[in-house]
C-alpha positions as a printed Julia matrix, in Angstrom:
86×3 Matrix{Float64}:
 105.36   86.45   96.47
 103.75   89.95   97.59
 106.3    92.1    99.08
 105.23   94.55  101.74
 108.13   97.6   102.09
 107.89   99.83  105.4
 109.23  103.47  105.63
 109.4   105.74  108.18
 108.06  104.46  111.86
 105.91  101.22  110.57
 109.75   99.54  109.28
 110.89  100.92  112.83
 107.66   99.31  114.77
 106.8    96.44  112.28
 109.83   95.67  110.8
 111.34   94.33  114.02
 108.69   91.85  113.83
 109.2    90.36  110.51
 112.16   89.81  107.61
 112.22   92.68  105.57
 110.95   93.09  102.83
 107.83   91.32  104.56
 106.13   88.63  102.0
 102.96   87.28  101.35
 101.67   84.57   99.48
  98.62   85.7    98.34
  96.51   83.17   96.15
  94.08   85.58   94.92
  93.75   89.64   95.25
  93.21   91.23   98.19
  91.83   94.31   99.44
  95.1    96.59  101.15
  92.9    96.92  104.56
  92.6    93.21  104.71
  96.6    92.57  104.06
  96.85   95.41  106.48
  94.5    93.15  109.21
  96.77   89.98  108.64
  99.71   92.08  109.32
  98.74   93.94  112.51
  99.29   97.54  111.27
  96.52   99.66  112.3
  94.92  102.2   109.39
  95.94  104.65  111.78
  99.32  104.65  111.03
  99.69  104.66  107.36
  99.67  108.13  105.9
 100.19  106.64  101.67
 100.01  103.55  100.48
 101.17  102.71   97.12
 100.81   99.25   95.0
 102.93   98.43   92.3
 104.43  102.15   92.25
 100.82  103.93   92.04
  99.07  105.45   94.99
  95.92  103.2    96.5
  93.08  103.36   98.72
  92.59  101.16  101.47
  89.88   99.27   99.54
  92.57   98.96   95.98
  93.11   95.51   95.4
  97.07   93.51   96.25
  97.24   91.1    93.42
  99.65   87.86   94.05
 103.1    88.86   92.99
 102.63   93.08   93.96
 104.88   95.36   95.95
 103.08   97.27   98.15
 104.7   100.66  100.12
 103.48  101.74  103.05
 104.44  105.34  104.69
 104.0   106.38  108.16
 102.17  109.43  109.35
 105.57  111.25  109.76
 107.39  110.05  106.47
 107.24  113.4   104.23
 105.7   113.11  101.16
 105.28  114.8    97.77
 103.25  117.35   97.72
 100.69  116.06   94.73
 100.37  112.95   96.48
  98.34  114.96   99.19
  95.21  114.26   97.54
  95.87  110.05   97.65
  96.6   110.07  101.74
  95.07  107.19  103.23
């Protein structure tokens, strides 16, 4: 299973919606913007995105069994990650 972790106001907004961590079973990779489609969370709202502990694009590929993070707009973050916002 894919495990999506929220921080910051997407686990306050999205996380009522859905057990936490939230899981996916994904048969084959998928792009972040499409796992971000299926699970209603607007582009908009995510500041950094990270799979499996590295920093991604919207277009990075979710293989079956990641971890994906996702950080709100407000979440602080560090400062040589600036470069990898979404």
């Amino acid at each position: 299973m894919t495990e999506i972790h929220l921080f910051g106001s997407l686990l306050n907004r999205f996380g009522k919606c859905h057990d936490l961590p939230i899981t996916l079973n994904l048969k084959k990779p998928a792009p972040l913007i499409q796992v971000l489609t299926w699970l209603d969370i607007p582009l908009d709202q995510v500041q950094l995105a990270m799979i499996d502990h590295q920093t991604a694009s919207r277009h990075s590929l979710v293989a079956p069994g990641g971890r994906v993070a996702l950080f709100s707009k407000e979440y602080p973050i560090f400062a040589d990650w600036k470069k990898d916002r979404f």
